[in-house]
VEXFIRO-341442 format. One record per residue (C-alpha): residue number from 1; residue in three letters; x negated, y, z negated. Coordinates in steps of 0.02 Angstrom, whole numbers, plus 32768, in hexadecimal, padded with zeros to 4 digits. Layout:
N
 seq type    x    y    z
 NUM  ALA    X    Y    Z
...
//
This chain:
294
 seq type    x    y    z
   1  UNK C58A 4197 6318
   2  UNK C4F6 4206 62F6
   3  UNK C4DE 4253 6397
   4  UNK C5AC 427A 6386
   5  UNK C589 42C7 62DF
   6  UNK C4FB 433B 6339
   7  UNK C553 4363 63BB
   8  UNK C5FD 439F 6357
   9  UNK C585 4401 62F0
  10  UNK C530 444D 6376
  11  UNK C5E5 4488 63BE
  12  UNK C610 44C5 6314
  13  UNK C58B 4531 6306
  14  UNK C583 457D 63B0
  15  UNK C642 45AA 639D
  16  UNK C60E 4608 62F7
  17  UNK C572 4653 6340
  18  UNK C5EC 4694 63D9
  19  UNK C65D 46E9 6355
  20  UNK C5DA 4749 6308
  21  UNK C597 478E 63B7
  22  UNK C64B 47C4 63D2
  23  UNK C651 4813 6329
  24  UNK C5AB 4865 635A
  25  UNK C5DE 4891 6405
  26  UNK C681 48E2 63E6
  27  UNK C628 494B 6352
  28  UNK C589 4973 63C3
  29  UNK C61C 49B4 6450
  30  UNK C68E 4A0C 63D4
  31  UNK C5E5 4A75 6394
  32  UNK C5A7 4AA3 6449
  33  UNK C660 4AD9 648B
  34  UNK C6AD 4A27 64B5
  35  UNK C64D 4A2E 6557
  36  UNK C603 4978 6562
  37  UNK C54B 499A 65A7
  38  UNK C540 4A48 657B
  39  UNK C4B3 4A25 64E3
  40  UNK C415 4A4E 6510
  41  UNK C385 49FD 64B8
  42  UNK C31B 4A57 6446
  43  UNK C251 4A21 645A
  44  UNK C242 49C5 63B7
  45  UNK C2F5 4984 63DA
  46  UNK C317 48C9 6412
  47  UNK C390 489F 6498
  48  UNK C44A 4862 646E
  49  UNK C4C6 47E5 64C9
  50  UNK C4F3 47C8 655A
  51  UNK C443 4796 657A
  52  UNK C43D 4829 6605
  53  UNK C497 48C7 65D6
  54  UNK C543 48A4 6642
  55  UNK C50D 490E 66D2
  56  UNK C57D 498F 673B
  57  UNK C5C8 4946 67DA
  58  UNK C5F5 4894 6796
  59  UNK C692 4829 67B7
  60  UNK C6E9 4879 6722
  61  UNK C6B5 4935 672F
  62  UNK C704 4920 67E2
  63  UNK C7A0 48DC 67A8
  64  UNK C7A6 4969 672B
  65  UNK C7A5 49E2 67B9
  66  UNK C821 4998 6813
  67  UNK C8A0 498E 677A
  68  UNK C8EF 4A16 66FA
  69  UNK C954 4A2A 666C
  70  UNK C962 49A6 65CA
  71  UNK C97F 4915 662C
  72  UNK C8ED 4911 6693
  73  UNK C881 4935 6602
  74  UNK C8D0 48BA 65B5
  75  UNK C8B9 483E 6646
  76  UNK C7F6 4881 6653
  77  UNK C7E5 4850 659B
  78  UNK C833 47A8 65A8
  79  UNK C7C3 477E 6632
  80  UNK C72E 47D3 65ED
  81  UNK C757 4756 6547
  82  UNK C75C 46BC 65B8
  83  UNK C6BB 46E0 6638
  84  UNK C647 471F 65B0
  85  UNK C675 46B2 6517
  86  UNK C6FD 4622 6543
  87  UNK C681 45E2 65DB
  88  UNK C5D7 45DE 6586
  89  UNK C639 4589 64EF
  90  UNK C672 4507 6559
  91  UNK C5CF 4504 65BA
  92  UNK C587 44F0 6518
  93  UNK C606 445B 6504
  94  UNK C5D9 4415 65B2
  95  UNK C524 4424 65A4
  96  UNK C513 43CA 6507
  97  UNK C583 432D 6575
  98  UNK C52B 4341 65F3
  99  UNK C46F 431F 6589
 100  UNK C4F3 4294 651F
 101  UNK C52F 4249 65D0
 102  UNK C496 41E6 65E7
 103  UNK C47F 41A3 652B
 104  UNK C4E0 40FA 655B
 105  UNK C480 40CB 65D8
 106  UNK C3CD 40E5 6585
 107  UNK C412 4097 64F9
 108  UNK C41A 4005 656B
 109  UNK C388 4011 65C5
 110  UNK C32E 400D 650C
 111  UNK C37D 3F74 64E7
 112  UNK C364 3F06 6595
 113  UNK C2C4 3F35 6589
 114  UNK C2B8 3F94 663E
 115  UNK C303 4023 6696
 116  UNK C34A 3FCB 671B
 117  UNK C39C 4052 678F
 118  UNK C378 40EA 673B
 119  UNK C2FC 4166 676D
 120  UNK C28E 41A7 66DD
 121  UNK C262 4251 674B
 122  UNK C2F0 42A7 6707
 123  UNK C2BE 4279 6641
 124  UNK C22A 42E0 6648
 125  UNK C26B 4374 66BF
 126  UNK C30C 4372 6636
 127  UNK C298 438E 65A8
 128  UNK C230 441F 660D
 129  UNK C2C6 4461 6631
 130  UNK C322 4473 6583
 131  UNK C284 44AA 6534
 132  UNK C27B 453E 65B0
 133  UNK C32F 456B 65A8
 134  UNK C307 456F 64E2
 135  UNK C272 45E7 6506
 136  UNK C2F0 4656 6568
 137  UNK C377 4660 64CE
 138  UNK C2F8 4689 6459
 139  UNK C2BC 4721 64B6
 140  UNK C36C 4751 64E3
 141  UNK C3BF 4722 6423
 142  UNK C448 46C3 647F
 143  UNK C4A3 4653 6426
 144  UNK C4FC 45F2 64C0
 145  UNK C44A 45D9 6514
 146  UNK C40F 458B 6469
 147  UNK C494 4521 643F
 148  UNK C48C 44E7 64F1
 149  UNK C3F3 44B6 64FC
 150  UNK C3BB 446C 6445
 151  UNK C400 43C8 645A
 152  UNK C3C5 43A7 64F1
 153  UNK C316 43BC 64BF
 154  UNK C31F 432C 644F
 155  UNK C387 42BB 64C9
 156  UNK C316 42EA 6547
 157  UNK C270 42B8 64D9
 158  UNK C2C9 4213 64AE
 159  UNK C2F4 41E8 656A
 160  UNK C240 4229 6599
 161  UNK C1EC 41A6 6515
 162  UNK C25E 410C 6567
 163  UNK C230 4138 660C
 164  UNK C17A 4124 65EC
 165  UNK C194 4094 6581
 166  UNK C1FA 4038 6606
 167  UNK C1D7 4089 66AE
 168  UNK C16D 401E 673B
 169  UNK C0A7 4068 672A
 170  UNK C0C6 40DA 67B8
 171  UNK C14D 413D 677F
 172  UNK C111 4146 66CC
 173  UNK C06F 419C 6718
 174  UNK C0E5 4216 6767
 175  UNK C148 4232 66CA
 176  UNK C0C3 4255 665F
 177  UNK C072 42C1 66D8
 178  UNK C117 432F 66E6
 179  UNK C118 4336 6619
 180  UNK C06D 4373 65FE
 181  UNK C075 43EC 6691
 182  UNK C11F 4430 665F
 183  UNK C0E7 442A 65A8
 184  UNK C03B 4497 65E3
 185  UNK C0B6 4511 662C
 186  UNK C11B 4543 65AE
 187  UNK C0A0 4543 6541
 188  UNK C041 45C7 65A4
 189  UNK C0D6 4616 65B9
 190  UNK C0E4 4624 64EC
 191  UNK C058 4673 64E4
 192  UNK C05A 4706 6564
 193  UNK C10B 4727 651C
 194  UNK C0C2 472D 645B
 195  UNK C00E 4774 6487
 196  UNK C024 47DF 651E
 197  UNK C0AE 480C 6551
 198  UNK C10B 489E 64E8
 199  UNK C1A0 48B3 6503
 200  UNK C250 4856 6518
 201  UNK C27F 4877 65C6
 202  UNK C1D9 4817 660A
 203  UNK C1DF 4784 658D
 204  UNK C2A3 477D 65CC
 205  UNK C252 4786 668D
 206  UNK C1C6 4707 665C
 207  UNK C23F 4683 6618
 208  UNK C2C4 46AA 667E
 209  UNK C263 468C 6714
 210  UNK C22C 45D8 66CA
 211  UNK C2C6 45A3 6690
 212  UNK C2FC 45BC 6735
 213  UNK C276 455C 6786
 214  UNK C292 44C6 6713
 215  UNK C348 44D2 6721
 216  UNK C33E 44BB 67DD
 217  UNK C2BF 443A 67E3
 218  UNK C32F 43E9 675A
 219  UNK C3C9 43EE 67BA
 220  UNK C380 43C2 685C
 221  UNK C311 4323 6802
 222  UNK C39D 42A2 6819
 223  UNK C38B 42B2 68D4
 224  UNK C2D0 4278 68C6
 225  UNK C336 41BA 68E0
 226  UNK C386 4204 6992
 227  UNK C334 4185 6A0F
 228  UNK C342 40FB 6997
 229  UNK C416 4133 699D
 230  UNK C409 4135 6A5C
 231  UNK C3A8 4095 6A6F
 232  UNK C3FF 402E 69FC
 233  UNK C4AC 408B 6A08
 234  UNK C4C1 4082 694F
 235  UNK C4DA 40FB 68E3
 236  UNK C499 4089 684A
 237  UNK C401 40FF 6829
 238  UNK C482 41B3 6808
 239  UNK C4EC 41A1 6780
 240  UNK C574 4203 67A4
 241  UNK C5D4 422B 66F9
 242  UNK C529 4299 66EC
 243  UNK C55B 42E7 6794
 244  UNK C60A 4307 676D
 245  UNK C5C4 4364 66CD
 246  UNK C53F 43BC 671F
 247  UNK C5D9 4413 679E
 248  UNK C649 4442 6716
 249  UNK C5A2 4475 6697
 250  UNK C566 44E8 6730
 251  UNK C60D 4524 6762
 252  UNK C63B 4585 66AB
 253  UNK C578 45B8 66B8
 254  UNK C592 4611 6743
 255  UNK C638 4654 6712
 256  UNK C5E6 46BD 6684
 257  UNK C54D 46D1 66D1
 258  UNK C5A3 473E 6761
 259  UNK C60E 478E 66DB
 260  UNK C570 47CB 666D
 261  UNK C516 47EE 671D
 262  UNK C477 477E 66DE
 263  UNK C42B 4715 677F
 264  UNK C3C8 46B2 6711
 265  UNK C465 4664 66EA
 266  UNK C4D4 466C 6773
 267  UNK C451 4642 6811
 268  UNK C3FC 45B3 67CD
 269  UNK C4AC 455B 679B
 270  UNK C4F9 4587 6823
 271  UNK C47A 4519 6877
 272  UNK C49F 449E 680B
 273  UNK C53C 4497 6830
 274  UNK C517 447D 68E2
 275  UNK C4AA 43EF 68AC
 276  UNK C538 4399 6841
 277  UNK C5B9 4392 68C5
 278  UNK C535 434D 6948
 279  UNK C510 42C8 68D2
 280  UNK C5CD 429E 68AB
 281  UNK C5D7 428A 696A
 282  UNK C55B 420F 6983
 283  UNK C5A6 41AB 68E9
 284  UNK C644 41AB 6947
 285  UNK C5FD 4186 69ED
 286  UNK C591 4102 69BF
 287  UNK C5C9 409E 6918
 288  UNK C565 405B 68B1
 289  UNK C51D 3F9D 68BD
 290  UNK C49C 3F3D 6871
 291  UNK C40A 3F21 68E8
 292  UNK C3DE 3E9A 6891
 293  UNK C493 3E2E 6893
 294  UNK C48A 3E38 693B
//
């Protein structure tokens, strides 16, 4: 009941924080000529939402072109209210299931005493992962990317503690070496962005860059249990609620990545997404069974 609780506050608060950057926007537009984009920063000035000025040339600048009169304004502001606000809501929603997804089953593991089939890899690269994603909505003020992103660092640090706790020796060598070598990172990465660097555009690139790095290995980390899929033809070591979550999470990333023409969002999940429909695919093809019924 208390992770609920967290959760429907965390969705409460990202819907409010998404109303003020509207307010904002729409003000910040009206001042400048309604021409979304058309602000230019100042050199003492901070950068606003999206987290990349929403560049000439996207998907909905094209549509523009192609349409006139009220209606296809109106049609272009519909849209532009679903793929730059609706989609990272929900993605907000979907993240936060996704990090929630896994709670039963580490609940379980806690109380048997052993992990059984789950792979503790994916604990540590989750928590690398959210922490980065949390450097890269600070530097950007971005609401969605926080909201995101704040839960699962403290899921993440929970799972990460069972899996050392229970995991075989071997694999809780190779978890704690992927926490204190992610955790080195981004803390190096703190520092050039607060000591060296000076200005927003390069601690966006800098954390953009490693967000994207982590968010690929993350995504891709499931996969580490391939050949023990193939030989066993099970799929008892994916867990694929989390892969069912990790297409649709991806998907509305993507969706208003492309619309605020960011790659840092759009490439990385649109990888993921890849990733997630691979993985459903091998749950289908190969079910799952215990090993050790057999």
């Amino acid at each position: 009941m208390r992770l609920l609780s967290t959760f429907v506050l965390v969705v409460l608060s990202c819907s409010a924080s998404a109303r003020r950057f509207e307010s904002r926007a729409a003000a910040s537009w009206s001042h400048k000529g309604g021409v979304p984009g058309a602000h230019v920063l100042s050199s003492k000035e901070e950068p606003s939402l999206p987290l990349v000025p929403r560049r000439t040339g996207t998907t909905l600048d094209i549509m523009a072109s192609l349409r006139g009169g009220e209606v296809g304004a109106a049609s272009i502001s519909a849209m532009s209210l679903f793929t730059e606000t609706i989609a990272p809501t929900l993605g907000t929603f979907f993240s936060n299931g996704m990090y929630l997804s896994g709670v039963p089953a580490i609940i379980e593991a806690r109380e048997n005493g052993k992990l059984g089939q789950l792979n503790p890899i994916p604990f540590a690269m989750s928590l690398a992962n959210c922490v980065a994603w949390l450097g890269y909505g600070f530097v950007t003020k971005n609401p969605f990317v926080f909201y995101a992103n704040g839960l699962g660092v403290l899921l993440g640090l929970y799972s990460t503690m069972t899996g050392v706790r229970l995991a075989d020796p071997d694999k809780r060598k190779l978890v704690e070496t992927i926490a204190m070598s992610s955790g080195t990172l981004l803390i190096a990465a703190g520092y050039v962005s607060s000591f060296v660097l000076t200005d927003a555009k390069s601690r966006q690139l800098l954390f953009g860059y490693l967000a994207n790095g982590f968010l690929m290995i993350y995504y891709a980390s499931p996969l580490s249990t391939l050949s023990q899929v193939l030989r066993e033809r099970s799929s008892a070591s994916l867990y694929w609620p989390l892969s069912a979550l990790v297409c649709l999470n991806s998907l509305l990333w993507v969706t208003y990545g492309a619309a605020v023409g960011d790659p840092f969002i759009f490439v990385p999940n649109g990888f993921g997404l890849t990733l997630g429909i691979i993985q459903i695919l091998m749950c289908v093809i190969f079910p799952r069974v215990d090993t050790k019924a057999r």
